[in-house]
C-alpha atoms as a printed R data frame, in Angstrom:
    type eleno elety resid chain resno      x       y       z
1   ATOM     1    CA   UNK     A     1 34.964 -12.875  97.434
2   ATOM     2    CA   UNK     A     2 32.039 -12.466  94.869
3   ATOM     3    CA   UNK     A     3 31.620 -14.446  91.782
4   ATOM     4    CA   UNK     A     4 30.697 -12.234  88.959
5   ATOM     5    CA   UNK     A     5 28.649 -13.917  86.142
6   ATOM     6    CA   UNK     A     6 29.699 -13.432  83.279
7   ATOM     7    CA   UNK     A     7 26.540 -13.384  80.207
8   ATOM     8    CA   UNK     A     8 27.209 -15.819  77.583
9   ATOM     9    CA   UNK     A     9 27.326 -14.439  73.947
10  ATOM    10    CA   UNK     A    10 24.173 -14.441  72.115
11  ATOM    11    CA   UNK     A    11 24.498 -16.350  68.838
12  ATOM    12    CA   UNK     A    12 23.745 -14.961  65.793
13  ATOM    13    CA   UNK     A    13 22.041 -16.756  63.471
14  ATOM    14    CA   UNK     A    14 23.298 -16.671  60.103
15  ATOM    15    CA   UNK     A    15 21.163 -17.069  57.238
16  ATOM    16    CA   UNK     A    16 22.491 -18.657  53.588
17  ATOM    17    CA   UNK     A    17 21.892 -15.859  50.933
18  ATOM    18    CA   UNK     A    18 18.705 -16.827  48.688
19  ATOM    19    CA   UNK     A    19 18.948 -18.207  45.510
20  ATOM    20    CA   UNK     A    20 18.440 -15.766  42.522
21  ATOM    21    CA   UNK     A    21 15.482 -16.897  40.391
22  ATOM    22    CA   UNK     A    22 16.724 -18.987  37.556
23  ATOM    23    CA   UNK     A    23 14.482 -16.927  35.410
24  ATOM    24    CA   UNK     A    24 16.399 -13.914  36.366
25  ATOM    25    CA   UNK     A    25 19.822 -15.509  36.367
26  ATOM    26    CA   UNK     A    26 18.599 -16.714  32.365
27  ATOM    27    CA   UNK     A    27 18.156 -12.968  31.420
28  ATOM    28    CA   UNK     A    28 21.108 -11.782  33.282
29  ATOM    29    CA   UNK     A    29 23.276 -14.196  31.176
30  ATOM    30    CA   UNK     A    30 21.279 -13.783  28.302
31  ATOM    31    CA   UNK     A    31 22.130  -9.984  28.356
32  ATOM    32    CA   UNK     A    32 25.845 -10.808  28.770
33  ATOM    33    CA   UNK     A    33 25.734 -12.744  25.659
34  ATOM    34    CA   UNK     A    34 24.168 -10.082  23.795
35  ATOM    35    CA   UNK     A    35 26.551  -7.471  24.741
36  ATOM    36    CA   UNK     A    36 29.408 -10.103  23.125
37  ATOM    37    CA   UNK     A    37 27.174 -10.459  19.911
38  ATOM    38    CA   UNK     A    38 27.042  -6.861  19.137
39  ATOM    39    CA   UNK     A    39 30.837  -6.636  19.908
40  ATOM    40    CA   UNK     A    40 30.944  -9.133  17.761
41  ATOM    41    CA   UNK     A    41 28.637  -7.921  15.111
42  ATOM    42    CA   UNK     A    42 31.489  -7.735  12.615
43  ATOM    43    CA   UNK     A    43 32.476 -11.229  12.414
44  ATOM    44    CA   UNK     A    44 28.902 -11.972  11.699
45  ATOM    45    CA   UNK     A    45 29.036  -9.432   9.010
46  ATOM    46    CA   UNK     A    46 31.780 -11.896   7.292
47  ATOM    47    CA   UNK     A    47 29.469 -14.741   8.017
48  ATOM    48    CA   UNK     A    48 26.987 -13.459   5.767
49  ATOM    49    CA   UNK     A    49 28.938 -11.681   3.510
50  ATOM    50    CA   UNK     A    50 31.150 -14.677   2.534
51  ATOM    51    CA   UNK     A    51 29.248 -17.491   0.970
52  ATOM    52    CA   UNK     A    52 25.723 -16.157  -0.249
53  ATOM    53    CA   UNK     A    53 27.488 -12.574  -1.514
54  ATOM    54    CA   UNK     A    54 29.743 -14.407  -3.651
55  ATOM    55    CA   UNK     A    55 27.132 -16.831  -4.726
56  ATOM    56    CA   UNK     A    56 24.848 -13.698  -5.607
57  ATOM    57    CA   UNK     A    57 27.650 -12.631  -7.684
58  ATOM    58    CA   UNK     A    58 28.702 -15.252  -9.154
59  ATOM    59    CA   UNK     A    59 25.427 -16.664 -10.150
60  ATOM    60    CA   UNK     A    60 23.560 -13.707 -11.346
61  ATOM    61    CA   UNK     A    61 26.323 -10.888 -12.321
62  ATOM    62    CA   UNK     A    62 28.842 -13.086 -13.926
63  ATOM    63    CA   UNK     A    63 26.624 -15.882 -15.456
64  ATOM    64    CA   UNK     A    64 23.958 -12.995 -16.012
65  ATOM    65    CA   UNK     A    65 26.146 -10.884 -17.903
66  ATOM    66    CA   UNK     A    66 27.458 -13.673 -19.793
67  ATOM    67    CA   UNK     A    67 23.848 -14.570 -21.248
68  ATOM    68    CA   UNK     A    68 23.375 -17.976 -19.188
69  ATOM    69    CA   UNK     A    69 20.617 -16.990 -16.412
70  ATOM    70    CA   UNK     A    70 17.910 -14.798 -16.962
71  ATOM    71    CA   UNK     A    71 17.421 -11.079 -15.721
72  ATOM    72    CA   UNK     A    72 14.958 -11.953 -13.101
73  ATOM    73    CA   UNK     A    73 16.961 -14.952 -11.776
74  ATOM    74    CA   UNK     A    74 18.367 -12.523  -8.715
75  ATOM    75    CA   UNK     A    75 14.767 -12.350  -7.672
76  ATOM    76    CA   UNK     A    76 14.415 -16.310  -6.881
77  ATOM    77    CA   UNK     A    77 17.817 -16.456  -5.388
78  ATOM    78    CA   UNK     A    78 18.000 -13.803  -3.233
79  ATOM    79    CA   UNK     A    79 15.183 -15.286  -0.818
80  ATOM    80    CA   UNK     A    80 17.197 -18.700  -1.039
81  ATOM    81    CA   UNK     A    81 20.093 -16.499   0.053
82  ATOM    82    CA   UNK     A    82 18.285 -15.276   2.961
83  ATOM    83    CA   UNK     A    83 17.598 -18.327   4.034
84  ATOM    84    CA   UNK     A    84 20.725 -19.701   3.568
85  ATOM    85    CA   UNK     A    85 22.250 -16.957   5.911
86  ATOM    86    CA   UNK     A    86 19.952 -17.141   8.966
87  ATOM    87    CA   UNK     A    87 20.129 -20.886   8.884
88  ATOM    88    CA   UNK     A    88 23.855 -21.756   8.455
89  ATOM    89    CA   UNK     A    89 24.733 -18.437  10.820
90  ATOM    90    CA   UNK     A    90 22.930 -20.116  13.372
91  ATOM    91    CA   UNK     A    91 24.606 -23.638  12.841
92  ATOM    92    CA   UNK     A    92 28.214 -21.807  12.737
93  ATOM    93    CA   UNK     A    93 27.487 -19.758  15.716
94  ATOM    94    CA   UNK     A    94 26.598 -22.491  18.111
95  ATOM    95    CA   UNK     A    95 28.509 -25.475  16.365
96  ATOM    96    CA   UNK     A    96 31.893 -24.188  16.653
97  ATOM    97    CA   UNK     A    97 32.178 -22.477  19.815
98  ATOM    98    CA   UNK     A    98 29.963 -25.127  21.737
99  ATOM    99    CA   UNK     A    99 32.765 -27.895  20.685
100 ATOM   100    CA   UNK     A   100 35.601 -25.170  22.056
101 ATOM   101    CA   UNK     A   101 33.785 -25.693  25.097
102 ATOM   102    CA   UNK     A   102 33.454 -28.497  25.582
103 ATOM   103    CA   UNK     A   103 36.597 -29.209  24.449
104 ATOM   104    CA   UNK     A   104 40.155 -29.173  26.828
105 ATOM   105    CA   UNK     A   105 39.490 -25.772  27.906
106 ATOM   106    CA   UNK     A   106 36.450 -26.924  29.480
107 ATOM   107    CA   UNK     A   107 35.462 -23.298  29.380
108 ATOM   108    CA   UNK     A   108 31.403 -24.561  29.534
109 ATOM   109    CA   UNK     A   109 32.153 -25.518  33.368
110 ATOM   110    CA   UNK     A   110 31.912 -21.235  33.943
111 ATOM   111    CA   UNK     A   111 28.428 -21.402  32.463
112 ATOM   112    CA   UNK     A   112 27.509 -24.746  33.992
113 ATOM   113    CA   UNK     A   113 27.897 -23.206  37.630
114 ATOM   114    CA   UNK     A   114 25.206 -20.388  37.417
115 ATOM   115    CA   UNK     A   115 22.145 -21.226  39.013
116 ATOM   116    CA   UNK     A   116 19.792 -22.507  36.824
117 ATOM   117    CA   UNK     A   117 19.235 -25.518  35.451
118 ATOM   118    CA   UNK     A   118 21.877 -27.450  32.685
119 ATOM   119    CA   UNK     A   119 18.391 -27.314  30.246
120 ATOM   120    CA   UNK     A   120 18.493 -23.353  30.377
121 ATOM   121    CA   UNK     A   121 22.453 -22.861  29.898
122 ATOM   122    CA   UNK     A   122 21.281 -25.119  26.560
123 ATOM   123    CA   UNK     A   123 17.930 -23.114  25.945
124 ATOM   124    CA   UNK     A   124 20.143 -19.476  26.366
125 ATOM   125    CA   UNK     A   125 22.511 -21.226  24.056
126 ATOM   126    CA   UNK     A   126 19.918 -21.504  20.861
127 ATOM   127    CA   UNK     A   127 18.317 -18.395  21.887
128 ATOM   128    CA   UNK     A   128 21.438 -15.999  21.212
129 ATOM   129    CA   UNK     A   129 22.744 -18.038  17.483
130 ATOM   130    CA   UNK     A   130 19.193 -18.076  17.099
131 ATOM   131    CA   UNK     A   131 18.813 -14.223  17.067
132 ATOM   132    CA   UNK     A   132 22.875 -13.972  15.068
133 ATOM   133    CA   UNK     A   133 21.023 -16.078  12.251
134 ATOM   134    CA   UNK     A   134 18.314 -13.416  12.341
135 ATOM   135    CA   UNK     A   135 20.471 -10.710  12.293
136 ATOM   136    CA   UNK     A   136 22.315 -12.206   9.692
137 ATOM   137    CA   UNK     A   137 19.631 -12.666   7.357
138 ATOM   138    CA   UNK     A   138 18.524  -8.736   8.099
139 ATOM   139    CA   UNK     A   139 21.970  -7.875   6.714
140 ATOM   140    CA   UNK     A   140 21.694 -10.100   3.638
141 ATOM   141    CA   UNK     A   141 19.085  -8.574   2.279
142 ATOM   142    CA   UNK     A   142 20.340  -5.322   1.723
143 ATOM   143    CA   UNK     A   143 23.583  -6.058   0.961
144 ATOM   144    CA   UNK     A   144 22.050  -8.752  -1.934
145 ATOM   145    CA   UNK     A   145 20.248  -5.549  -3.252
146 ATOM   146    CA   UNK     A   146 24.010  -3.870  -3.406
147 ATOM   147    CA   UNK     A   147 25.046  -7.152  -5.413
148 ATOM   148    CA   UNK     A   148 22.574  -7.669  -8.175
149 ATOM   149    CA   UNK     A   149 21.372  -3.924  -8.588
150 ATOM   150    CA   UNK     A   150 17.875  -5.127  -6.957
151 ATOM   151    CA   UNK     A   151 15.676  -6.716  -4.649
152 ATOM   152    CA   UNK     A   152 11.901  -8.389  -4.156
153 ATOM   153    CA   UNK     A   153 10.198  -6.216  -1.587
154 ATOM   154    CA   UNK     A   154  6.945  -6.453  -0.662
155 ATOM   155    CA   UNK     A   155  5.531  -5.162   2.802
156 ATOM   156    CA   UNK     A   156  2.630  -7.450   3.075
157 ATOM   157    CA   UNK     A   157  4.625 -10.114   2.834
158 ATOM   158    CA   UNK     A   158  7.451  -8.936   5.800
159 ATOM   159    CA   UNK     A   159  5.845 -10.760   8.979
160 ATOM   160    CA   UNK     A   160  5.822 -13.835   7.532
161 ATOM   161    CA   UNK     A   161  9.297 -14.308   6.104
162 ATOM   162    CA   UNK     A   162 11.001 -13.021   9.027
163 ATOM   163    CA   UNK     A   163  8.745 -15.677  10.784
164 ATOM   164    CA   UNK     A   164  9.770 -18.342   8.219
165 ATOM   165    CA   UNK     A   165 13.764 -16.846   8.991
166 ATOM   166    CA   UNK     A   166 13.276 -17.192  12.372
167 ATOM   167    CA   UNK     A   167 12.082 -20.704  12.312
168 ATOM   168    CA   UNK     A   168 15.241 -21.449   9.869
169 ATOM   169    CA   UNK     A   169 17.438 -19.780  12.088
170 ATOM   170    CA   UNK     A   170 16.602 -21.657  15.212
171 ATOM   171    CA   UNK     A   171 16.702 -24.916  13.332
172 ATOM   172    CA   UNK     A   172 20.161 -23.958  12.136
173 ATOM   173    CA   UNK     A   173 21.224 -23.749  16.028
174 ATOM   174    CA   UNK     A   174 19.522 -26.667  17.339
175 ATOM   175    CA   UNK     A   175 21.063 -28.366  14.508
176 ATOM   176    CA   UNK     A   176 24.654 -27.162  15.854
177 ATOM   177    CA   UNK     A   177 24.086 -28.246  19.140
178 ATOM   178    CA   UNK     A   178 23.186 -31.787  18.351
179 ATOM   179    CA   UNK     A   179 26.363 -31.818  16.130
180 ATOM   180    CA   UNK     A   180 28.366 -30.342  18.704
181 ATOM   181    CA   UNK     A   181 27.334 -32.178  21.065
182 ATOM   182    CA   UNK     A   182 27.773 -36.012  19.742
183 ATOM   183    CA   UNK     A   183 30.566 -36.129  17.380
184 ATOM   184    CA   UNK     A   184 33.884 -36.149  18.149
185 ATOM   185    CA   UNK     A   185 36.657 -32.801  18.195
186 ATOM   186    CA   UNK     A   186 38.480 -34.477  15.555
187 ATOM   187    CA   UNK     A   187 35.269 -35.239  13.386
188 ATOM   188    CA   UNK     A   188 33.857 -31.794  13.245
189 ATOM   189    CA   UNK     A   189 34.900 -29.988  10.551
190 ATOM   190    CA   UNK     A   190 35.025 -32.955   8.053
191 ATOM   191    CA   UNK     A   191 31.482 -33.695   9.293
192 ATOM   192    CA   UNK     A   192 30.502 -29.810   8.734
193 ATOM   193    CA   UNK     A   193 31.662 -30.323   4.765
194 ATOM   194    CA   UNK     A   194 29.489 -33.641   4.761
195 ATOM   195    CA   UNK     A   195 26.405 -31.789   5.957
196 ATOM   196    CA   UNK     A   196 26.383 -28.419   4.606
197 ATOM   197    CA   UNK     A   197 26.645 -29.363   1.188
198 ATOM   198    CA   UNK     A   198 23.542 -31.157   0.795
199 ATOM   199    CA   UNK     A   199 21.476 -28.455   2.695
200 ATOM   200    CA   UNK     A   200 22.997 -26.195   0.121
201 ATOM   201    CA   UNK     A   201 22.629 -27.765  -2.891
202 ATOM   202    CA   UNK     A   202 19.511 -29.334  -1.787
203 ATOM   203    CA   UNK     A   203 17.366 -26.648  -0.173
204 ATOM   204    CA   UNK     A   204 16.088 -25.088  -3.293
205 ATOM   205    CA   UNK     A   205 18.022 -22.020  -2.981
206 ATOM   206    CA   UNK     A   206 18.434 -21.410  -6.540
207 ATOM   207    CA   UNK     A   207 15.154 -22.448  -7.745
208 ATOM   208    CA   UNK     A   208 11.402 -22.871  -6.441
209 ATOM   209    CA   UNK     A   209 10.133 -26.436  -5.178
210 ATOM   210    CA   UNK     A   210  7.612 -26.324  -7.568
211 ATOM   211    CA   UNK     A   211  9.508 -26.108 -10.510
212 ATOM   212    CA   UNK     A   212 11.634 -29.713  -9.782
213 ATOM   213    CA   UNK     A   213  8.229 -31.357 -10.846
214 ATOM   214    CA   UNK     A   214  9.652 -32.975 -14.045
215 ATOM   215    CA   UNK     A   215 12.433 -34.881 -11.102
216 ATOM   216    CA   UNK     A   216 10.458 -36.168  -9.358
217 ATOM   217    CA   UNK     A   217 13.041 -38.153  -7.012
218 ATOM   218    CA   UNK     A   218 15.030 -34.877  -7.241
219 ATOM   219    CA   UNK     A   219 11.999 -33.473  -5.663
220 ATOM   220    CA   UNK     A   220 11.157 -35.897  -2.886
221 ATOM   221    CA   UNK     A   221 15.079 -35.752  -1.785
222 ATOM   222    CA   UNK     A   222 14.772 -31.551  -1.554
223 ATOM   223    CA   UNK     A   223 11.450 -32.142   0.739
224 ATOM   224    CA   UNK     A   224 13.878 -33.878   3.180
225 ATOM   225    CA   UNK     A   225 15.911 -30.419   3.459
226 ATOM   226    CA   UNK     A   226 14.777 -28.169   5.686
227 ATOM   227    CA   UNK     A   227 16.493 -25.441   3.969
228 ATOM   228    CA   UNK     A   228 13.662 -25.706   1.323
229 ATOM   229    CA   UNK     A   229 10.864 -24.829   3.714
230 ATOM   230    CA   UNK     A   230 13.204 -21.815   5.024
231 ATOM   231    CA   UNK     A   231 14.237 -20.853   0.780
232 ATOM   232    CA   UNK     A   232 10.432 -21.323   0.274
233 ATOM   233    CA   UNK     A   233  8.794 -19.866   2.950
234 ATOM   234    CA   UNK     A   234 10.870 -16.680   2.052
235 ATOM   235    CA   UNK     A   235 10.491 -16.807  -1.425
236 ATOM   236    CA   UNK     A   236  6.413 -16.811  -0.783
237 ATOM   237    CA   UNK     A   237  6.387 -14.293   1.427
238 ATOM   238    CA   UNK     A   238  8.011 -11.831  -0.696
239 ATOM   239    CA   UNK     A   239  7.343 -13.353  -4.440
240 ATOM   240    CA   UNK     A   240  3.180 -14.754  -3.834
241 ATOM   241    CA   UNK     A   241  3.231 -14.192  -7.711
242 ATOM   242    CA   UNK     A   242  5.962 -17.191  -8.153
243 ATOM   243    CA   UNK     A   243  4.937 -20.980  -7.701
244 ATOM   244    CA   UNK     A   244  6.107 -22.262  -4.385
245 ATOM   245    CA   UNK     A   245  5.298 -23.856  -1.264
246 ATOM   246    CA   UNK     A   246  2.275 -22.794   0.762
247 ATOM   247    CA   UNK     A   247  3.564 -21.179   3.940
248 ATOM   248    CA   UNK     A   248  1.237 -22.925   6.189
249 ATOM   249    CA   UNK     A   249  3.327 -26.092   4.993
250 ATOM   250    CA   UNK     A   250  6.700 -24.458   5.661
251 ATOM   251    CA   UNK     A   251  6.014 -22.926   9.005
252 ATOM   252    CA   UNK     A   252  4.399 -26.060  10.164
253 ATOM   253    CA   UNK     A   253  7.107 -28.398   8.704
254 ATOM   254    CA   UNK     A   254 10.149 -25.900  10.336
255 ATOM   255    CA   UNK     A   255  8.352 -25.876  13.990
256 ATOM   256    CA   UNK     A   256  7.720 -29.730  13.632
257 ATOM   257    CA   UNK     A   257 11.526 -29.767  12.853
258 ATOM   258    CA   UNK     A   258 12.405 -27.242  15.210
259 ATOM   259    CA   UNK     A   259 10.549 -28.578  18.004
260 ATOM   260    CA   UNK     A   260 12.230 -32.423  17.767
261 ATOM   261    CA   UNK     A   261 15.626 -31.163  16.924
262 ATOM   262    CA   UNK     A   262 15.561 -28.657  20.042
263 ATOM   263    CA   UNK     A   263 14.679 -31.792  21.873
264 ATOM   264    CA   UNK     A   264 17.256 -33.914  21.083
265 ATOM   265    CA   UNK     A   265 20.169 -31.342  21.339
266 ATOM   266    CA   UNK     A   266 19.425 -29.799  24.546
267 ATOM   267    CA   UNK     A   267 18.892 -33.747  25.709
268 ATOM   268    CA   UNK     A   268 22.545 -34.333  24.180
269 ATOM   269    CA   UNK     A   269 23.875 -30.655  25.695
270 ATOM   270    CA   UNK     A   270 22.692 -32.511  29.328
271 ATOM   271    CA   UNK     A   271 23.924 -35.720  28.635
272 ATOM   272    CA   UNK     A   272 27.539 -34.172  27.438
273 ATOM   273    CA   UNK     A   273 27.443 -31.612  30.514
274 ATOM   274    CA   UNK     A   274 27.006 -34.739  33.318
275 ATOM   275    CA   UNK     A   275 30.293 -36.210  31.282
C-alpha cells in the first residue's frame, strides 16, 4: 500500500492595511466639517444678526434719529461691529459645542479615534470656527449697510481688514477652546456673561482708541482687550482718514495673542482628551 503525500498549505501572509496620512485624514475631516457649516450656514446667520444688528440699530437709528449721536457715528461702529462678529462667532462656535463634547455624551471620543494626532483633532477644531467667524463678519457688513442706510468702503483698504478679521476670528476660537476646555459644565454659561461683557464694552467698538486719550486708565484697560486691535485694525483699514491704531500694532499684537492662546488651548484640548 502506497503512502500518498499530501502538500501542506502554503500560508498566506497577510499584511495590516497602511495608515492613511494624518495630513490626508486632517483634510478629509476638515471637509466633513465644512459640509456641516454650510448646512448650517443659517444658524450662523442668527449669530451675526442678533447682537451687533440690534446694536447697529439701536445705537445709530434710534439714538440717531432722536438727536443724541451724530450722522457719521454708523461709520465708526460698523467696523467695531465687524469685529465684534468674527470674534465672538468664533468663541460661540467652538465654546459651546466643544463642552457638549466633552460632556456625558462623550461624543469627542468619535473624533479622537481618527488617525492623527489629539493636536490636529484640536488644530481642525480652530480652523473651521475660525473660518464661521470669517464668514460671519462677511455677512455683517452688508447687512450693517441694510441697517444704517450706509457703509465705509474702501478697496485699498480690503486685504488688510479681512486680515485683521481673520486674526480676531481665530483668537475668538482659541479663546473658546481654552474656556471649554478648563472650566467646569456647570460654570460655562455664567462664565460666558463674565467674559463677554468686558470684551464688549471694552474693545472700542463704539469709538476709536485714540479718542479715550483724556481717560487715560480707561485707555490702558481697553489695550488689554483684544477686541480693540480687531475694532481697530478694521476701522483703519477701511476709515485711514479717522485716528486709530496703526495696523502694524494690531496685526502684530492679535498674532502675538493668537499664537500663545492657540498654545495653551490645544495644550488644555490634550490634557482634557487623555482624561
Amino acid at each position: 500500500m502506497t503512502t500518498l503525500d499530501t502538500p501542506t498549505p502554503a500560508r498566506v501572509a497577510v499584511h495590516p492595511r497602511p495608515r492613511p496620512p494624518a495630513g490626508r485624514v486632517f483634510l478629509a475631516v476638515l471637509r466633513r466639517d465644512l459640509m456641516v457649516t454650510r448646512r448650517e450656514l443659517w444658524v450662523i446667520l442668527l449669530q451675526v444678526a442678533l447682537t451687533p444688528l440690534f446694536m447697529l440699530f439701536v445705537f445709530d437709528t434710534v439714538l440717531g434719529r432722536q438727536g443724541i449721536v451724530g450722522p457719521g457715528f454708523a461709520d465708526l461702529f460698523l467696523p467695531g461691529v465687524i469685529a465684534l462678529a468674527a470674534l465672538t462667532t468664533a468663541l460661540q462656535s467652538i465654546a459651546l459645542p466643544l463642552v457638549k463634547e466633552f460632556g456625558f455624551t462623550m461624543e469627542i471620543e468619535d473624533r479622537l479615534l481618527a488617525p492623527m494626532p489629539t493636536g490636529l483633532v484640536a488644530i481642525g477644531k480652530l480652523v473651521i470656527a475660525t473660518l464661521r467667524g470669517l464668514l460671519a463678519a462677511a455677512l455683517v457688513y452688508p447687512l450693517g449697510a441694510l441697517v444704517v442706510g450706509s457703509a465705509p468702503w474702501r478697496p485699498a483698504g480690503l486685504p488688510v481688514a479681512v486680515l485683521v478679521a481673520l486674526l480676531g476670528a481665530w483668537v475668538g476660537a482659541a479663546l473658546g477652546m481654552c474656556l471649554a476646555t478648563t472650566l467646569p459644565v456647570q460654570r460655562i454659561n455664567v462664565t460666558f456673561s463674565v467674559i463677554l461683557t468686558p470684551i464688549i464694552w471694552t474693545g472700542c467698538i463704539h469709538y476709536p482708541w485714540p479718542r479715550l486719550s483724556s481717560m487715560p486708565w480707561y485707555q490702558a484697560a481697553t489695550a488689554l482687550n483684544p477686541m480693540t486691535y480687531v475694532s481697530e485694525g478694521v476701522r483703519g483699514a477701511l476709515l485711514p482718514e479717522v485716528a486709530h491704531l496703526p495696523a502694524w500694532i494690531c496685526l502684530t499684537v492679535l498674532v502675538a495673542v493668537a499664537g500663545a492662546l492657540t498654545w495653551l488651548g490645544v495644550r488644555c484640548f490634550n490634557r482634557r482628551a487623555v482624561q
